[in-house]
C-alpha positions in Angstrom: 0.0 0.0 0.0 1.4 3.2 -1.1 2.0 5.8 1.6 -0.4 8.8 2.0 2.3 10.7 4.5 3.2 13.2 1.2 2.5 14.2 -2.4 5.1 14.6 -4.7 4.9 18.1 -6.0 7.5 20.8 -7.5 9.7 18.5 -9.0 10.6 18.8 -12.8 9.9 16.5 -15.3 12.4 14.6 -16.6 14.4 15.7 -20.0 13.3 13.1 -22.5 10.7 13.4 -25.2 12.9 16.2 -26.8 14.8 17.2 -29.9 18.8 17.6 -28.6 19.3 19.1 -32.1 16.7 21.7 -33.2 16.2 23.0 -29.2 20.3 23.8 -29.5 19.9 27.1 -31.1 23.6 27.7 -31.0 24.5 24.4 -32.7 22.0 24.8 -35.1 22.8 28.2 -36.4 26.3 27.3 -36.9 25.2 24.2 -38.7 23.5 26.7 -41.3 26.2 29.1 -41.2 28.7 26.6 -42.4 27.2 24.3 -44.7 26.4 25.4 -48.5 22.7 26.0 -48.9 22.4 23.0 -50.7 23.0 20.8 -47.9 21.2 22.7 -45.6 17.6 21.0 -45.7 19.2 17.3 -45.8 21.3 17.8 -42.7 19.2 19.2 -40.9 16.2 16.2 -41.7 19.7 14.3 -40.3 20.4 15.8 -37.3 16.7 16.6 -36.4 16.6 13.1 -36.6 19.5 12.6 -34.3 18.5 14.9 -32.1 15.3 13.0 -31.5 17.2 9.9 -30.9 19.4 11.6 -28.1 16.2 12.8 -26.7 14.6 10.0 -26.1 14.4 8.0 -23.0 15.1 4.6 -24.5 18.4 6.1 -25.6 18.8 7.7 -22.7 18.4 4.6 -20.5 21.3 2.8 -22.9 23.5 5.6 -21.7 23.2 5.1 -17.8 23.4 1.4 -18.4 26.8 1.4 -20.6 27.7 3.6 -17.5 26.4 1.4 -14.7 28.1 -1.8 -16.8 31.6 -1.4 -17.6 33.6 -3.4 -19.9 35.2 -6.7 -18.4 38.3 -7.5 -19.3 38.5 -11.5 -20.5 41.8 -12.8 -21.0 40.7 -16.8 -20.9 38.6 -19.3 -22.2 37.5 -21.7 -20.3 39.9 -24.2 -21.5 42.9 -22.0 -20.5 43.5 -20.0 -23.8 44.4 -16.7 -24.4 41.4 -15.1 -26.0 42.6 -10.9 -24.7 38.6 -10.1 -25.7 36.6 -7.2 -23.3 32.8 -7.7 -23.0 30.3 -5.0 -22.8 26.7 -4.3 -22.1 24.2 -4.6 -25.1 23.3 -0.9 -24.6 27.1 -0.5 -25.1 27.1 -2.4 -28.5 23.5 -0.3 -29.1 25.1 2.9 -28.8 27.8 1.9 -30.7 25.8 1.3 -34.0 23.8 4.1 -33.5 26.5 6.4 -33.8 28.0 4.4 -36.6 25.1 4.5 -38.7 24.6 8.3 -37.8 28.3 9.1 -39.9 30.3 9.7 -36.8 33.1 7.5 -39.1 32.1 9.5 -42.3 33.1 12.6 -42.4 35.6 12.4 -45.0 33.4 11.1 -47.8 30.2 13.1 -47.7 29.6 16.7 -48.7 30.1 19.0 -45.9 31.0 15.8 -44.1 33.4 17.6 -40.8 30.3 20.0 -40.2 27.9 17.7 -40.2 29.8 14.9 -38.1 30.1 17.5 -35.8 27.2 18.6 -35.1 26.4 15.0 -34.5 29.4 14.0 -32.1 27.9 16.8 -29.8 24.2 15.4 -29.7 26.3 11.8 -29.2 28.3 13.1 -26.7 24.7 14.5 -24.5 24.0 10.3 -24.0 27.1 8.8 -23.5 30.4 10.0 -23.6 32.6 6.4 -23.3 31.3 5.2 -27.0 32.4 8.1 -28.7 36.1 7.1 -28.1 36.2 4.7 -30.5 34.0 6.4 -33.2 36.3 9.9 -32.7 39.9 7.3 -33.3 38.1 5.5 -36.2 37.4 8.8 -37.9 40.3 10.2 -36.9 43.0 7.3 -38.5 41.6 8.4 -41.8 44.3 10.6 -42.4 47.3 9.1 -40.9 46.4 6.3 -43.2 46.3 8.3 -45.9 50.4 9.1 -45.9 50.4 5.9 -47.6 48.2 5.6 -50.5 48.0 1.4 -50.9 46.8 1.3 -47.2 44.1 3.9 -47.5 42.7 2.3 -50.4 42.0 -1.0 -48.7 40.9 0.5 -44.9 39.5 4.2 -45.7 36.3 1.9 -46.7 35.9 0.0 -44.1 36.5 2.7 -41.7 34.2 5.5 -43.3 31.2 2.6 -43.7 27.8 3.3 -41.6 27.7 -0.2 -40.7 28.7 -1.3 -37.2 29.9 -5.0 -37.3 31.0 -6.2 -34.2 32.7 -9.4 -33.7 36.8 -10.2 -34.1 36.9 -11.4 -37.9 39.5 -10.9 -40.5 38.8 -6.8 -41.7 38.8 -7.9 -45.3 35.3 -9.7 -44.1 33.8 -7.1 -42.8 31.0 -4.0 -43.3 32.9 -1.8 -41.5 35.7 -1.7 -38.7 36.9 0.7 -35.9 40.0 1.6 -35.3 41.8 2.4 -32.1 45.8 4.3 -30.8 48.3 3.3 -28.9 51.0 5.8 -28.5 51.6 6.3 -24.5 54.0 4.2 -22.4 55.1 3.9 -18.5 58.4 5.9 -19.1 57.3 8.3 -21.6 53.2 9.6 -21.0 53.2 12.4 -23.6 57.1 12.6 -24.8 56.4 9.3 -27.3 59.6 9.5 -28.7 60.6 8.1 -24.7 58.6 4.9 -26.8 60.8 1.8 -25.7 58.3 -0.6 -27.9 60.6 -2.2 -30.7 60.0 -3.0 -34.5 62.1 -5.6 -36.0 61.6 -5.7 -39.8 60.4 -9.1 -41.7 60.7 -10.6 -44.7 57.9 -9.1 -46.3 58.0 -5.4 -47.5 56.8 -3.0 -45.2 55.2 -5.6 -42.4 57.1 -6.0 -38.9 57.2 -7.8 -35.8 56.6 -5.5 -32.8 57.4 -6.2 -29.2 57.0 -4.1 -25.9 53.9 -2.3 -24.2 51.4 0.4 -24.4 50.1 2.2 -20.8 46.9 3.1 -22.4 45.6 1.5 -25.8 42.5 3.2 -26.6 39.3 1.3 -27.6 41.0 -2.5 -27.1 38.0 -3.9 -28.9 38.7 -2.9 -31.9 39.7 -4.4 -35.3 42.9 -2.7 -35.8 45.7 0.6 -34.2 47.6 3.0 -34.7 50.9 2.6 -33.0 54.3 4.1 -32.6 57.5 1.5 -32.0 61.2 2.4 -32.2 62.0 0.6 -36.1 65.9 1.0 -37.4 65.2 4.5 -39.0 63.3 5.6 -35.5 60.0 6.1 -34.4 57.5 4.5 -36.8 54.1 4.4 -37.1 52.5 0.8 -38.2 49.3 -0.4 -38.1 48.6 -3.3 -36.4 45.2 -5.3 -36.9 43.8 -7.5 -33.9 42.7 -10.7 -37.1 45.3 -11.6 -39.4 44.1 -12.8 -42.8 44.0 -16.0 -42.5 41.6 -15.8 -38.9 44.1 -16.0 -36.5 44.7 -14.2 -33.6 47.2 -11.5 -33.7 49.6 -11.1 -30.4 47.6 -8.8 -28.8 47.8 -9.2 -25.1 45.5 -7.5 -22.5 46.8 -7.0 -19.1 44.2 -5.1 -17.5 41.8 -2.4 -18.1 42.0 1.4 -16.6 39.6 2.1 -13.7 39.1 5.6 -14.5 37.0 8.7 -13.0 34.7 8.8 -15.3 34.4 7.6 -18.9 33.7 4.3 -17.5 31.5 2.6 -20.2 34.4 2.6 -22.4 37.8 0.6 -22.0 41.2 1.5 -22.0 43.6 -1.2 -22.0 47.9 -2.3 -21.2 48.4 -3.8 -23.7 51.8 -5.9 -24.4 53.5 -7.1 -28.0 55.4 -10.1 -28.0 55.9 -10.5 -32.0 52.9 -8.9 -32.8 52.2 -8.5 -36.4 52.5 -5.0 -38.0 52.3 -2.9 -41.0 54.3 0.1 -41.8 52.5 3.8 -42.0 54.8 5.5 -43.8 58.3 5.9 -43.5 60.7 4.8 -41.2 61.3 7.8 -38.7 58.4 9.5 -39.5 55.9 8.2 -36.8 55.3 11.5 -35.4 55.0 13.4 -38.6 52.4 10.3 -39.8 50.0 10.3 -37.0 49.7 14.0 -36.5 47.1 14.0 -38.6 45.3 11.4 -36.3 46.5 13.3 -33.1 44.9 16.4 -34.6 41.4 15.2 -35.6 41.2 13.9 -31.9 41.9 16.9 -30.6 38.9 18.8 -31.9 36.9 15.8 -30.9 38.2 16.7 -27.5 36.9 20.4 -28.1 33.6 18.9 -29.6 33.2 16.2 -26.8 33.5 19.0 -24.2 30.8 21.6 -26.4 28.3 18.6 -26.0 29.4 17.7 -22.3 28.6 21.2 -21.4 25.5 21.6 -23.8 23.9 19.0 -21.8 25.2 20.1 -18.5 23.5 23.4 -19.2 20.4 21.8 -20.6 20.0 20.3 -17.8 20.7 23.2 -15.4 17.8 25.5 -17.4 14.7 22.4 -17.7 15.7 21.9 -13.6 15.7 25.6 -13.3 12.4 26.4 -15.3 10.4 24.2 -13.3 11.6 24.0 -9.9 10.5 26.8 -7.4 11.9 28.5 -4.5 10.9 31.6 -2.5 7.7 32.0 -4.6 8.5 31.7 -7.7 10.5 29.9 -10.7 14.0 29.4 -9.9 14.9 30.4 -13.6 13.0 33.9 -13.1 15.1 34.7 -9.3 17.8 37.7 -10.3 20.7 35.1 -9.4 19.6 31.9 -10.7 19.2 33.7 -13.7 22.8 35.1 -13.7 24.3 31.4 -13.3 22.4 30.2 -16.1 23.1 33.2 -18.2 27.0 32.8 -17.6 26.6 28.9 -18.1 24.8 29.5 -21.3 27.2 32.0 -22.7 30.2 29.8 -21.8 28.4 26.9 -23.6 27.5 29.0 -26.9 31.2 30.1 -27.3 32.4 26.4 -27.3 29.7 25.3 -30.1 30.9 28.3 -32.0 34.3 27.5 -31.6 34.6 23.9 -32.3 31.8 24.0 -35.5 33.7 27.2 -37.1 36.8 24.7 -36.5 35.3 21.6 -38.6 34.4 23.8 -41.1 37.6 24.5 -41.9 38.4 20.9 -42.4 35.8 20.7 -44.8 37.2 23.7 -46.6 40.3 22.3 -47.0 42.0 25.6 -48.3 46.1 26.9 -47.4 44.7 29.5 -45.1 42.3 27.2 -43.4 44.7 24.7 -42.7 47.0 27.3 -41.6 44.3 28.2 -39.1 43.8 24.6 -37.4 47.6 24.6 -37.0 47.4 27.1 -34.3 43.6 27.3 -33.5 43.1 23.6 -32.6 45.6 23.2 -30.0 44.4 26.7 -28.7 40.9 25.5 -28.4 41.5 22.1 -27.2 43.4 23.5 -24.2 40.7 26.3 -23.2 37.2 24.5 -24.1 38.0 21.2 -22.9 38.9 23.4 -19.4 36.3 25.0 -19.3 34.1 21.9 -19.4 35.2 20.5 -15.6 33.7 24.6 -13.8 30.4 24.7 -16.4 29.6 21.1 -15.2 29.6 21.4 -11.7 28.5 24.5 -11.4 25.3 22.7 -13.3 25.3 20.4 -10.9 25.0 22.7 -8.4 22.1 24.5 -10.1 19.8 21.4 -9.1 20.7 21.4 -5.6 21.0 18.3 -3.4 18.9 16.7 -6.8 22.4 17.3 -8.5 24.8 15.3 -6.4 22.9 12.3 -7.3 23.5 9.8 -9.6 19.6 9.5 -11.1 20.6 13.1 -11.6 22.7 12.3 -14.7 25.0 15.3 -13.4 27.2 13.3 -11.2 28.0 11.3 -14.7 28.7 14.8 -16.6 31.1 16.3 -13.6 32.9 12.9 -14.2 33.0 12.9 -17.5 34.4 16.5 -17.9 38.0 16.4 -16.7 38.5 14.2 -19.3 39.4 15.8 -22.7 41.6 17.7 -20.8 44.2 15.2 -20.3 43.4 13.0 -23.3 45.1 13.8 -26.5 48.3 16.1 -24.5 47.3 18.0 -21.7 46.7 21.5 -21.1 50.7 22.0 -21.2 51.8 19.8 -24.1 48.6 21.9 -26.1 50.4 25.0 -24.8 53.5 24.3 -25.7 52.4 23.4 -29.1 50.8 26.7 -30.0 54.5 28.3 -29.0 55.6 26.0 -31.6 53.7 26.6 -33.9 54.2 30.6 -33.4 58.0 30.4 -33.8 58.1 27.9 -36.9 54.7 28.5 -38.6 54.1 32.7 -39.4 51.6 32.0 -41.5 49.2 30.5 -39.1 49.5 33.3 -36.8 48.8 35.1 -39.8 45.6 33.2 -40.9 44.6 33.6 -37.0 44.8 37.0 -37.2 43.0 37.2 -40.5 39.9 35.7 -38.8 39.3 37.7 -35.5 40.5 40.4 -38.2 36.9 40.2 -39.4 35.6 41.0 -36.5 37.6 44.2 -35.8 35.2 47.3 -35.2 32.3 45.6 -33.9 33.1 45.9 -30.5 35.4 48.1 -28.3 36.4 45.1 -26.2 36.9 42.8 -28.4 39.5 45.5 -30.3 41.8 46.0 -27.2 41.8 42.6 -26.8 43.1 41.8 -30.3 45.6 44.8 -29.3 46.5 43.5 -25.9 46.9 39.9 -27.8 49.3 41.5 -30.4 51.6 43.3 -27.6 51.6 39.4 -26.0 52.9 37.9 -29.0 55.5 41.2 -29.8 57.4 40.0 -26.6 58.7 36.2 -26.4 60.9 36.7 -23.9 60.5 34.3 -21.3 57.3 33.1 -23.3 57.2 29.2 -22.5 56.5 30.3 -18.8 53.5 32.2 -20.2 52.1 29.6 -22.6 49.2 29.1 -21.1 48.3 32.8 -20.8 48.8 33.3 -24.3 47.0 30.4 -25.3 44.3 31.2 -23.4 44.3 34.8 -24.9 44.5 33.2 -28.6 40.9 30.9 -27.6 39.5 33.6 -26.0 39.8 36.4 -28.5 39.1 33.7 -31.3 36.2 33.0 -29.5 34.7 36.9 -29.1 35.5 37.4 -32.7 33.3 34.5 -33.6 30.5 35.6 -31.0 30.6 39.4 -32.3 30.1 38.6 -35.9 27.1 35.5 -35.7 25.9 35.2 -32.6 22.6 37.1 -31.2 24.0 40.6 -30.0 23.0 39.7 -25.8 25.3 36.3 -26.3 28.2 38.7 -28.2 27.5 41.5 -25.4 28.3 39.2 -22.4 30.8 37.2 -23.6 33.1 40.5 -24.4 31.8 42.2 -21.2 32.8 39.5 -19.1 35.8 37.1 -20.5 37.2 40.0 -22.4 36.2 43.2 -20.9 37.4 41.9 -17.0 33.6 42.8 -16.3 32.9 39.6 -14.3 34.1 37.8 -11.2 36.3 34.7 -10.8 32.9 32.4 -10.8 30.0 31.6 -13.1 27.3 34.1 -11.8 28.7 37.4 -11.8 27.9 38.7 -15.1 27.5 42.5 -14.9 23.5 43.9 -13.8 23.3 45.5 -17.3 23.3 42.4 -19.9 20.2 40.6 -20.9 20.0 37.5 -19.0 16.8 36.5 -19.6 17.5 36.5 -23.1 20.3 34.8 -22.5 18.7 31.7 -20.7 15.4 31.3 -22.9 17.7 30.9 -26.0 19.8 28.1 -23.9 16.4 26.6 -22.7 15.8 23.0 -24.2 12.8 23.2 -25.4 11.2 24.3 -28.9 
């Protein structure tokens, strides 16, 4: 018999039943703003579609159980074999399909293919982050591959194809395949060329037989890696698949899986070689050079993951918000309520801008585009994904008591945002690559400054910060102790430009008031009394 002590009342309904896509005003607007009118009523049937999808609370309940299931790590059969296989939840293998099938491995051979992917990898992210691991290295081995032409011939296929087929088979027998990296060991963590791993040459042309250890292989299920090893010429990047051509079993031994903070539906694996089978990627002393291209494509992944991470985080913050009352009225319509959600929603807005104005330039393709991902992806990997760890739990903290637990979905969020951060180099090795590419590179500072160029005039803040940037950059005295500031400055300005010229005039207005204009505090909340916060939250409010 159900107790009559208490009715359940001022609680908000859950966010399901929704469309992730076409209630994200940011993301769509930068969805039209970059793809060629054309395209535009296609994607968005596409993502609308998605969006639906993300919204719903089947998908929704796939997510919290590929959380509440983590991989398991089987090294043995029954008999006493070595099998090295990791078993997941069928809401793992679910998810996985769904974000095949929805191109989040197909950028690079459909029309507009880096804006629309995306747009997509932030709805994915909003469910479950841990599956996107393996869909953001299976895109991203696309070009690596492509530094040697034979190779991308026979794998692009099977890595761009929007069919997920699960199971350990030869590739050449398969719809599609995923790829995963290897690239950090014990002694080393982000200086790979520490790599100890060795390549010893076989008989064959171009194949090798490796032997050593990775301290994290990403996505160990998967049919095939990118690796580095030590070869004769130096470091080397090879490819080395998990099924051999004839069925067997390459050497691919698991030693145990990570228990990590967060990220927990996904595995990440030590992994030894003892002979392992492996294909060169190019040449000999040239792994670095080879997978930068990989190493790259992650990286804005990391800056997309954390857009959606705090898209959601904010979602969340506003539905909670609009529904819940204290003191008499809406918690949404209270002065100071409305100034966290304000600050959270411009914080979010400027990553979406960011990271779609960055895939857009992969889709362009041109000099002075891909001068401008030289400098601006590392800039923006190392301030978004930042970001990301504050917006969440200050979300969190937006709900209350309600936040800190786990039915919440926020407790999942604040876990899941460190991460970027330290995947893919952290916030230093990011840093230290902008001041590399500033002293070797002129002409990506140069396309950098072309861009927030554009924006010159439009607002008074945004110009002395673009002057206060240049006096930064005059002086490079002592710089490396300074990275971070300059990097920061680079995001940040790159950011405002973007906001000034697209964004609604209220999101441009409190953005340069407060990260540029020093006309905030030190916390989310503390946007100055004069900015439109209301407008502000309504247009960050998931609903349609």
């Amino acid at each position: 018999m159900a107790g009559s002590t208490h009715s359940v009342t001022n609680q908000p309904p859950p966010l399901t039943g929704y469309d992730a896509y076409t209630t994200d005003r940011a993301l769509v607007s930068a969805v039209e703003r970059h793809l060629p009118a054309a395209l535009r009523e296609e994607v968005a049937g596409e993502l609308s579609a998605l969006g639906r999808t993300c919204g719903s609370a089947q998908v929704q309940e796939w997510g919290v159980l590929a959380n509440e299931n983590p991989p398991r790590l089987r090294t043995h059969d029954r008999y006493g074999h070595r099998v090295d296989e990791v078993d997941f939840h069928p809401s793992w293998h679910r998810l996985l399909g769904k974000g095949v099938s929805a191109g989040l491995t197909a950028a690079w051979t459909r029309p507009g293919g880096h804006v629309r992917r995306a747009a997509a990898f932030v709805l994915w992210t909003q469910v479950e982050a841990g599956n996107t691991c393996p869909l953001s290295m299976t895109h991203a081995a696309v070009p690596a591959l492509r530094t040697d032409p034979g190779l991308a011939a026979e794998w692009e296929p099977r890595l761009t194809s929007v069919v997920y087929d699960r199971g350990l088979r030869p590739a050449a027998d398969k719809a599609g395949v995923l790829f995963g990296m290897g690239m950090t060991e014990k002694q080393g963590g982000s200086d790979v060329r520490a790599n100890t791993t060795r390549a010893v040459p076989l008989a064959e042309s171009g194949t090798y037989a490796l032997t050593g250890h990775k301290w994290f292989c990403s996505a160990p299920m998967s049919d095939a890696f990118l690796v580095l090893a030590q070869a004769p010429g130096g470091l080397t990047c090879f490819l080395v698949p998990r099924v051999l051509e004839d069925g067997g079993r390459n050497v691919f031994l698991l030693q145990r899986l990570k228990d990590k903070l967060g990220n927990r539906s996904n595995a990440s694996a030590e992994v030894e070689f003892d002979g392992t089978w492996a294909r060169r990627v190019g040449e000999e002393g040239r792994g670095v050079r080879t997978i930068i291209g990989m190493v790259a494509a992650t990286r804005l992944d990391c800056v997309l993951g954390s857009a959606g991470l705090m898209r959601q985080a904010v979602a969340q913050a506003v539905h909670h918000c609009a529904h819940r009352e204290a003191f008499g009225a809406k918690l949404a319509d209270q002065p100071l309520m409305r100034n966290v959600l304000a600050d959270l929603a411009v914080e979010s807005e400027a990553a979406t801008t960011l990271a779609l104005r960055l895939a857009a330039a992969y889709d362009d393709g041109g000099e002075q585009e891909r001068a401008l991902l030289r400098i601006a992806v590392p800039a923006a990997k190392y301030w978004v994904t930042k970001r990301c760890a504050p917006v969440a739990v200050e979300a969190a903290e937006c709900l209350g008591g309600n936040g800190y637990v786990e039915e919440s979905q926020m407790p999942r969020l604040v876990r899941e945002s460190p991460l970027n951060s330290i995947w893919e180099g952290a916030g230093n090795v990011q840093a230290l690559d902008v001041l590399r590419v500033l002293r070797r590179e002129p002409a990506a500072l140069d396309a950098y400054l072309r861009e927030v160029g554009l924006a010159r005039g439009a607002d008074h803040r945004l110009d002395a910060a673009i002057r206060g940037l240049l006096t930064e950059l005059a002086d490079l005295e002592g710089v490396e102790a300074r990275a971070r500031r300059v990097t920061e400055r680079l995001a940040l300005v790159l950011q405002g430009s973007l906001l000034v010229r697209f964004a609604p005039s209220d999101v441009a207005d409190a953005f340069c008031a407060s990260r540029l204009g020093g006309d905030a505090g030190a916390a989310f909340g503390t946007l100055p009394h004069s900015l439109a916060r209301t407008a502000l939250v309504e247009r960050a409010r998931p609903t349609s």
